[in-house]
C-alpha positions as a Python dict, from the first residue, in 0.01 Angstrom:
ca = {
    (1, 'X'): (0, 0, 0),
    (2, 'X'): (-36, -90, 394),
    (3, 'X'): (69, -462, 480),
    (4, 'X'): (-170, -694, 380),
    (5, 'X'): (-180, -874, 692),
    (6, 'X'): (-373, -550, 846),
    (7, 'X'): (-656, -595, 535),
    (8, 'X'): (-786, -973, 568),
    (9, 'X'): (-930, -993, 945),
    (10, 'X'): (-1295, -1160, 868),
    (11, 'X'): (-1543, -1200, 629),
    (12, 'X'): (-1826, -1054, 832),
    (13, 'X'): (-2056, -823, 645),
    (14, 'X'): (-2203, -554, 803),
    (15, 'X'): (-2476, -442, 475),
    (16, 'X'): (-2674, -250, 638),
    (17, 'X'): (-2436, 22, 722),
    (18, 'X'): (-2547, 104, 1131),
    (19, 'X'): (-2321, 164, 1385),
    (20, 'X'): (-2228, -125, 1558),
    (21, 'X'): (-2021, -165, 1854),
    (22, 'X'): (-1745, -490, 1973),
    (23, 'X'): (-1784, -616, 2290),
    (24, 'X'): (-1481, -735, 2430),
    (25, 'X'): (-1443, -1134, 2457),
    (26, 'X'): (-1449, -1283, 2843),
    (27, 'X'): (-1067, -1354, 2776),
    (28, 'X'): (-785, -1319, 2547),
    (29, 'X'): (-442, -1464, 2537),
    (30, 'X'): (-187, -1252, 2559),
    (31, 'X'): (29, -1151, 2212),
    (32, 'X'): (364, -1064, 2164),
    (33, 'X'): (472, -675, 2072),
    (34, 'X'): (467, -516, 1751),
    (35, 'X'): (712, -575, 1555),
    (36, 'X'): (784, -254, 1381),
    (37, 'X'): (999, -219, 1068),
    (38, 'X'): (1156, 86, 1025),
    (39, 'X'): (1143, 270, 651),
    (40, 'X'): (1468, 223, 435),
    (41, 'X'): (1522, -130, 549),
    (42, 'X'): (1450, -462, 441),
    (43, 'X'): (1399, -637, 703),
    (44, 'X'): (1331, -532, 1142),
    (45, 'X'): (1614, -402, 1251),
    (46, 'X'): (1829, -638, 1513),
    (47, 'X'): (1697, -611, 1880),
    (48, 'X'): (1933, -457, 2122),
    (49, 'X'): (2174, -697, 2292),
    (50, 'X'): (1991, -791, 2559),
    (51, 'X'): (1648, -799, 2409),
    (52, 'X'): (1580, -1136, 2294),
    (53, 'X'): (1366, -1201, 1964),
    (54, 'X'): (989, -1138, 1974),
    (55, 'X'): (1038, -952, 2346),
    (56, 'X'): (1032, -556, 2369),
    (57, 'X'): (1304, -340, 2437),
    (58, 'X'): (1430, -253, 2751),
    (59, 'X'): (1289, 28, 2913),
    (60, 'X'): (1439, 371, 2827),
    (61, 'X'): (1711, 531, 3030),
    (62, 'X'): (1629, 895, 3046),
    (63, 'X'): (1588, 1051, 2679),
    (64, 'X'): (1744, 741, 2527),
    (65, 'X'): (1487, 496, 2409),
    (66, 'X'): (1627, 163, 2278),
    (67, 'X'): (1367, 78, 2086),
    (68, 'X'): (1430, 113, 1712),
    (69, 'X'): (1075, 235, 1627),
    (70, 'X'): (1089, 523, 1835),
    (71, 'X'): (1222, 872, 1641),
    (72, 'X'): (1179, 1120, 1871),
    (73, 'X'): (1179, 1124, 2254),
    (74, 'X'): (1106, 1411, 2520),
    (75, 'X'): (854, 1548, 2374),
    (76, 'X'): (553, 1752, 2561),
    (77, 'X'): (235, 1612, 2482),
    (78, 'X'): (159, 1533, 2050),
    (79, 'X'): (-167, 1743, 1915),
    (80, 'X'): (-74, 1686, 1577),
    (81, 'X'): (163, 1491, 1316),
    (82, 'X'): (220, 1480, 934),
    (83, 'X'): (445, 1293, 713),
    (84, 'X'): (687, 1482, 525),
    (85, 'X'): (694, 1333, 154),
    (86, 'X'): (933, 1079, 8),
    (87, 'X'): (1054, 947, 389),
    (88, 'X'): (1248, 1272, 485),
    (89, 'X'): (1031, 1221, 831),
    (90, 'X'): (731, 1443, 986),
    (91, 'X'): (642, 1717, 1141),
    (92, 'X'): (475, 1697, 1507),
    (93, 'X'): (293, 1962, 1688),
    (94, 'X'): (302, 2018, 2093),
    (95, 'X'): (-17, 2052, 2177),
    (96, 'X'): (47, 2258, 2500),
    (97, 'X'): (338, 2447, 2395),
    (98, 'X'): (254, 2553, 2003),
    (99, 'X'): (578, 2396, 1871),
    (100, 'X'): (610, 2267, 1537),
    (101, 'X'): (939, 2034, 1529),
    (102, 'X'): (1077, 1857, 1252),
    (103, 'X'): (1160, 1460, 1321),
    (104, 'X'): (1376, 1210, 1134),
    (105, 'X'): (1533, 847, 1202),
    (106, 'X'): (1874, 975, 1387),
    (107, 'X'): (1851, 1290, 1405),
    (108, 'X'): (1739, 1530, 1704),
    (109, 'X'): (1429, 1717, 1658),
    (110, 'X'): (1438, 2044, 1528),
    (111, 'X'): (1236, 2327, 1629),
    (112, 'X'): (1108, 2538, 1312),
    (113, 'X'): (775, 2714, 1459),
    (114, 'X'): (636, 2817, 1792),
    (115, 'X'): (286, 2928, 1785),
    (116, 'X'): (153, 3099, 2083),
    (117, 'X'): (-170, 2895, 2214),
    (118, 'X'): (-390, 2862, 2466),
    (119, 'X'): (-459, 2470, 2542),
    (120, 'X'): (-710, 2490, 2809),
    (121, 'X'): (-1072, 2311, 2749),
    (122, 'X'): (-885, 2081, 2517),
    (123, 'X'): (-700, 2323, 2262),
    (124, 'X'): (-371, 2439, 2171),
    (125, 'X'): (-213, 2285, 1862),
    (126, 'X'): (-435, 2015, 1759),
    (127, 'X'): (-403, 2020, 1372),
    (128, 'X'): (-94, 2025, 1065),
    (129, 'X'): (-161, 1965, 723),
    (130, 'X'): (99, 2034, 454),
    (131, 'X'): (3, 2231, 181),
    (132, 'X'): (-152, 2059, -148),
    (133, 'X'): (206, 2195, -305),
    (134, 'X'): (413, 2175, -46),
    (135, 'X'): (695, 2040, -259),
    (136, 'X'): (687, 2379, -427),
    (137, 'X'): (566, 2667, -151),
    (138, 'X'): (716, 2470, 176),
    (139, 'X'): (353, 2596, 312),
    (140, 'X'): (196, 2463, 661),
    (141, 'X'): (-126, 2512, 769),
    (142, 'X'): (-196, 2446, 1173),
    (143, 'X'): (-507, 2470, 1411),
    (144, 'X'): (-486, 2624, 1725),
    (145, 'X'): (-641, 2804, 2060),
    (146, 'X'): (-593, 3106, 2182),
    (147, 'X'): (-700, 3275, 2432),
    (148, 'X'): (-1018, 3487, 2194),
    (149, 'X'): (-1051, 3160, 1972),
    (150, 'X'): (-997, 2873, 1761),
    (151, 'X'): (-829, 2944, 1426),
    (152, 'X'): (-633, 2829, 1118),
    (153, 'X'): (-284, 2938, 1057),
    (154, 'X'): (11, 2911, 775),
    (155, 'X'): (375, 2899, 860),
    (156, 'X'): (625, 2989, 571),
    (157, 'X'): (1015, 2910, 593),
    (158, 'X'): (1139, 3139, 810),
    (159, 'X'): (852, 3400, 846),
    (160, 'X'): (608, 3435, 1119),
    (161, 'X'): (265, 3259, 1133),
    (162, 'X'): (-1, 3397, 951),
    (163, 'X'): (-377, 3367, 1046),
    (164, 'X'): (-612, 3296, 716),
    (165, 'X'): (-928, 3252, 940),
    (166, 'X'): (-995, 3391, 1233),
    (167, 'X'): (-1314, 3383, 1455),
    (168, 'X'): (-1364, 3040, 1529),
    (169, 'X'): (-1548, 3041, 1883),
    (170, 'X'): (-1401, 2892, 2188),
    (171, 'X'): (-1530, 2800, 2500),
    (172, 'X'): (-1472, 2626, 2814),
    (173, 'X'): (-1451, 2302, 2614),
    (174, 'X'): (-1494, 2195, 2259),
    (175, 'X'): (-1175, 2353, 2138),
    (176, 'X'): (-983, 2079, 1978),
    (177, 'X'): (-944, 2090, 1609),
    (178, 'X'): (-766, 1951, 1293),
    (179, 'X'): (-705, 1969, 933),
    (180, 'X'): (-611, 1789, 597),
    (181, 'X'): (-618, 1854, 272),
    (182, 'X'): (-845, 1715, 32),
    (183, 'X'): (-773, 1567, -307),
    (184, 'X'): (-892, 1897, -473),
    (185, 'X'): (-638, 2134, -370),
    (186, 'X'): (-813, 2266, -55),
    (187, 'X'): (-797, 2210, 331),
    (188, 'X'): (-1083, 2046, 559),
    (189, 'X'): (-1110, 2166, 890),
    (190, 'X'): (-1291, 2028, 1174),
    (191, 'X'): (-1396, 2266, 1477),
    (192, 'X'): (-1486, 2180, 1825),
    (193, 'X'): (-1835, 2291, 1894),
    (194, 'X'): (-1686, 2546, 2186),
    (195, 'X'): (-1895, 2376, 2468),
    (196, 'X'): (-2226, 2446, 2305),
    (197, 'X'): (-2450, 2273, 2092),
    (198, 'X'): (-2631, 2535, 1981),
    (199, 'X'): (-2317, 2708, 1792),
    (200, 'X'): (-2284, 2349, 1658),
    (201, 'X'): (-2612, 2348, 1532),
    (202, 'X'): (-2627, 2722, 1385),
    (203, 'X'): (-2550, 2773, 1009),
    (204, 'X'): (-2373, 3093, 1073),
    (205, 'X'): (-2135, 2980, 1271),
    (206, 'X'): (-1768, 2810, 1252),
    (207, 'X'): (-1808, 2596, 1555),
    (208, 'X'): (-1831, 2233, 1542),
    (209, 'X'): (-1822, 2220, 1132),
    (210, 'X'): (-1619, 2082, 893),
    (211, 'X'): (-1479, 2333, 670),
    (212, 'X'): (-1377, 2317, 320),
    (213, 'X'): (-1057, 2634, 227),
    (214, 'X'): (-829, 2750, 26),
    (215, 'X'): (-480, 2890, 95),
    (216, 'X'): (-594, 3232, 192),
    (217, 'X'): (-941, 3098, 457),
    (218, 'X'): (-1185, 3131, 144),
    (219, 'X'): (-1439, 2918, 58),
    (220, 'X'): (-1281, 2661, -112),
    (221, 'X'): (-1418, 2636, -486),
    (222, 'X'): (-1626, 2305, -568),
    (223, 'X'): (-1811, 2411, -228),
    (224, 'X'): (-2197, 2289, -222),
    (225, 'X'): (-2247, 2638, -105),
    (226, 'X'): (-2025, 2855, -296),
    (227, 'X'): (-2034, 3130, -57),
    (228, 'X'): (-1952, 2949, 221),
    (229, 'X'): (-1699, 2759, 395),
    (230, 'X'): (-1909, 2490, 609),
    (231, 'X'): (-1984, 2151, 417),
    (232, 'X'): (-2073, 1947, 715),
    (233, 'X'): (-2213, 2049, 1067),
    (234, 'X'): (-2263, 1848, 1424),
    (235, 'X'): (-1963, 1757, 1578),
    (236, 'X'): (-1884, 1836, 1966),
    (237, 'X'): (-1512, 1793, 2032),
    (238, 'X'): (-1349, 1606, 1718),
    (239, 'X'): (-1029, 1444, 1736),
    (240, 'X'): (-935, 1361, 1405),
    (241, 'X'): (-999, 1411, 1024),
    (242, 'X'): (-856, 1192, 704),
    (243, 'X'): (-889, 1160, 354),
    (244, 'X'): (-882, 826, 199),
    (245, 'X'): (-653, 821, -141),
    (246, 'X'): (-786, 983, -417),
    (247, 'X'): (-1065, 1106, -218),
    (248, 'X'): (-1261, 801, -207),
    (249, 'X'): (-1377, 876, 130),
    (250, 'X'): (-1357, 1176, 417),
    (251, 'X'): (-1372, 1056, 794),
    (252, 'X'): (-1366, 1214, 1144),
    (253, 'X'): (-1339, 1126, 1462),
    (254, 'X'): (-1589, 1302, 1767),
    (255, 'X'): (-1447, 1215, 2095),
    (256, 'X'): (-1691, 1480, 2285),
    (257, 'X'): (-1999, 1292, 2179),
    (258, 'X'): (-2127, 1028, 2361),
    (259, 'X'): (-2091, 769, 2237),
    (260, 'X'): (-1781, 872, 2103),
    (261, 'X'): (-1784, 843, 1726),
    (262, 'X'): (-1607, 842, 1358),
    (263, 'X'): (-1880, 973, 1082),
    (264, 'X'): (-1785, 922, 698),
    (265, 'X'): (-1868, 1339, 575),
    (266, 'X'): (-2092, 1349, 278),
    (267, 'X'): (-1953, 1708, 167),
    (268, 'X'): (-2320, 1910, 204),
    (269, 'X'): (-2478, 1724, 458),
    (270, 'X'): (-2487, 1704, 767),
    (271, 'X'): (-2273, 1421, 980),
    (272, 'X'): (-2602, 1236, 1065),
    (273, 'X'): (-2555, 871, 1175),
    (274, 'X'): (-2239, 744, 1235),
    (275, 'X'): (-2044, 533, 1024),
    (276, 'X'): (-1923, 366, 1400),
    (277, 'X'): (-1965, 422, 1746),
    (278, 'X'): (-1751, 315, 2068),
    (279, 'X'): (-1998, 362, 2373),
    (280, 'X'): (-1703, 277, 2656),
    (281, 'X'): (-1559, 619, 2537),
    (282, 'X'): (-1185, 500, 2491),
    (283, 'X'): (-1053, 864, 2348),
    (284, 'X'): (-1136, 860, 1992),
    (285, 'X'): (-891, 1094, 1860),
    (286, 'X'): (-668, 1129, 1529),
    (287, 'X'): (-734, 888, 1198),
    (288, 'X'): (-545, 741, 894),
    (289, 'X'): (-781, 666, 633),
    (290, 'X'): (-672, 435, 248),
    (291, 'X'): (-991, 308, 44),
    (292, 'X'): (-960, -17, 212),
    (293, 'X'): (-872, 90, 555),
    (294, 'X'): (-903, 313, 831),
    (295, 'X'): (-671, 346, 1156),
    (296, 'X'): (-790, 565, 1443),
    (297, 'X'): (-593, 637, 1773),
    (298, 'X'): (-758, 522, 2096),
    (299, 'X'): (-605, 799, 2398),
    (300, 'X'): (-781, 657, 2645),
    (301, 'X'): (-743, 264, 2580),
    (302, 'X'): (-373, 317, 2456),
    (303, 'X'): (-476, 127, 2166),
    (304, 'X'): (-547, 137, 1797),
    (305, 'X'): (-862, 73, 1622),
    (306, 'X'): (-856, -62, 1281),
    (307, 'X'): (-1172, -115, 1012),
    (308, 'X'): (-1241, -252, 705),
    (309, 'X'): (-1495, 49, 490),
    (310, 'X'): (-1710, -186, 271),
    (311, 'X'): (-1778, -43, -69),
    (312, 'X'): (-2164, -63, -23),
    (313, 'X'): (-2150, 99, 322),
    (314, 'X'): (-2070, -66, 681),
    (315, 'X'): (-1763, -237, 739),
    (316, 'X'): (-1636, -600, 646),
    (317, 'X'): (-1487, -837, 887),
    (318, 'X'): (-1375, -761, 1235),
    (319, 'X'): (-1272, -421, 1407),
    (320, 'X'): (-952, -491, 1591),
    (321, 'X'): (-800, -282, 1898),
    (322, 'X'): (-400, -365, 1831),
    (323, 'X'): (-111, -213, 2049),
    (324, 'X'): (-306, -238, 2365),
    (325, 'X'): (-58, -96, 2624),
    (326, 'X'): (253, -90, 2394),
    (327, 'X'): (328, 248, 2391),
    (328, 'X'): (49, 467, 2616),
    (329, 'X'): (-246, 703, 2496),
    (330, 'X'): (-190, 723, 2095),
    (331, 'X'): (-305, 1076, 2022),
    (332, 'X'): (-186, 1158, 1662),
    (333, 'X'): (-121, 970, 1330),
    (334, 'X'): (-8, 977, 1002),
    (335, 'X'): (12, 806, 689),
    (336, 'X'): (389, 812, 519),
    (337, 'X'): (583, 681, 254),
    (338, 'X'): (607, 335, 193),
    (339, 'X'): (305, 278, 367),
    (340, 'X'): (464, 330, 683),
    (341, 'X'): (244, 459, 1029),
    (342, 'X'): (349, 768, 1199),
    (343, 'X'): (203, 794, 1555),
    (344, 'X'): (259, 986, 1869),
    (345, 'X'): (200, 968, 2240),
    (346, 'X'): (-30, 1248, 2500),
    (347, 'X'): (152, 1042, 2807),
    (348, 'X'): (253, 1335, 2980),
    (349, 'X'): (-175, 1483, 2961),
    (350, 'X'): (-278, 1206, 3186),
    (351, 'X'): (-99, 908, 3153),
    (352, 'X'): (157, 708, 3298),
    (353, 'X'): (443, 843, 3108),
    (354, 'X'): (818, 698, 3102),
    (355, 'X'): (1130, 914, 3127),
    (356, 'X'): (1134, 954, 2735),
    (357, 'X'): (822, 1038, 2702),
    (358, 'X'): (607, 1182, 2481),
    (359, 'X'): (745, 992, 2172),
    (360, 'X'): (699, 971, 1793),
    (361, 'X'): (696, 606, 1693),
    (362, 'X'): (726, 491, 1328),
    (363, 'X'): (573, 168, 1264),
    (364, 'X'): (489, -97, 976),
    (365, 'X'): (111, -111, 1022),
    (366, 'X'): (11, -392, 1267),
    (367, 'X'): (-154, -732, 1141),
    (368, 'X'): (-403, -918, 1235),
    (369, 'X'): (-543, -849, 1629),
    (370, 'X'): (-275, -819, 1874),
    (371, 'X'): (-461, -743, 2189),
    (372, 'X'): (-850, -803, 2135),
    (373, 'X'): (-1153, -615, 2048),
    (374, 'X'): (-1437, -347, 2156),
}
């Protein structure tokens, strides 16, 4: 389960289910730093010797980051990020360069794919997902650019990628991407609309749909449309996709829509009114999703968002934006063991990075509102 703390922020109900937005408050004090626990110990690791409690680390010195909830430094901009099972770390995709590099408390990151891509109008490597047996095949599944399109791809140990669906169109924007898997044993995909909202809004195409697979680029079975892949339709540039536990929910994230917005899919129908909407456009991009909870990366804002899902629709008590400015434009997440948050950094794509940036950063979930609201 996440920490508790991140659960109870309000009472507020919101029944009727519209999108609402936050408006920021005229002023906010200012909050100390996270204070991130790191998996496999009891209690926060000690600060360095010169940090003093409740302060953040000194600044890194070249590749070396003293902070203890940063795993992996010196990285090129994160598309993509998924927790390996039972805490043996995660796996983080480049965005621009197509790598696929394995990450882990103390350990230097090691390189185990390179996909060629082509990141311009927003793609590359946007999307990893583990296969639904991973713990058996060792499968990944990625989604990428190149230079004729958007597609889906599976790496096995130490064989070349292979493409399972091809064909996605690709434009001069609209090319991000990403992909889960379901509770069911299949993938969902979400596709950029490749600059043009009439491929988004044509049945026969793959762009700017959610797409429901299976190992090989099939239509998944269980499919409202057994014949075909598509179970949702209308997004423009999306950002991120996640699966609440036990599939209790699906959610995604549109940051080319304005406003920018994250829809709750209703598997054969379209995304129609958003579940929220942010109208100052502060980079909606990657999601975590539990029953109770969802977590979605602000690039833009260099925040987090966190919501409460209401079971009757809407969203109980009050949205937070935590991590304002702690460590840049958040552009990937994941879920891990223990209940632990996996997140990395696009500092390097139009940010003010540091000298170890772009990082992966493992984190207990933050509490309460550490830096305001929308």
């Amino acid at each position: 389960m996440l920490a508790t703390g991140i659960f109870v922020t309000g009472c507020a109900q919101f029944p009727d289910g519209r999108p609402r937005d936050w408006h920021a408050q005229p002023s906010l004090e200012p909050q100390a730093g996270p204070q991130p626990h790191i998996e496999g110990q009891d209690s926060p690791p000690p600060p360095p010797r010169s940090q003093a409690p409740g302060e953040p680390p000194p600044p890194p010195q070249g590749c070396k980051d003293p902070d203890p909830a940063v795993v992996a430094t010196c990285l090129e901009p994160v598309g993509a990020l998924v927790a390996l099972p039972q805490g043996t770390g995660a796996l983080v995709g480049e965005r621009t360069t197509g790598r696929i590099l394995r990450v882990q408390e103390g350990q230097q990151p090691v390189e185990i794919a390179r996909i060629p891509v082509d990141p311009a109008g927003g793609g590359g490597l946007t999307g990893l997902a583990l296969s639904p047996s991973y713990a058996e095949d060792q499968l990944i599944y990625a989604y990428l650019s190149t230079s004729t399109d958007n597609r889906v791809v599976r790496v096995a140990p130490e064989d070349p990628p292979e493409p399972i669906l091809t064909g996605i169109p690709r434009g001069p924007r609209g090319n991000s991407g990403a992909i889960t898997a379901d509770d069911r044993g299949a993938l969902l995909v979400a596709t950029g609309n490749a600059g043009s909202s009439e491929e988004a809004a044509d049945a026969t195409s793959l762009a700017g749909k959610v797409l429901r697979i299976n190992a090989f680029g099939e239509p998944a079975a269980g499919n409202p449309d057994p014949g075909s892949p598509i179970v949702s339709s209308g997004l423009t540039d999306p950002g991120g996709l996640c699966v609440a536990g036990g599939g209790a929910a699906h959610w995604v994230t549109d940051r080319g829509s304005d406003p920018q917005t994250l829809h709750r899919v209703q598997l054969g129908e379209p995304l129609g009114t958003p579940a929220w909407t942010w109208r100052n456009r502060p980079g909606a991009s990657d999601c975590v999703a539990t029953p109770g909870l969802v977590v979605v990366t602000l690039t833009d804002a260099s925040a987090l968002y966190t919501m409460h899902p209401a079971p009757q629709g809407g969203f109980t008590g009050e949205p937070q934006k935590v991590m304002v400015d702690t460590y840049g434009r958040f552009s990937a997440a994941a879920l891990g063991s223990k209940g632990l948050l996996w997140l990395g950094t696009a500092n390097r794509d139009g940010g003010e990075a540091v000298s170890s940036d772009d990082r992966v950063i493992r984190i207990k979930p933050p509490a309460g509102s550490a830096a305001g609201k929308d």
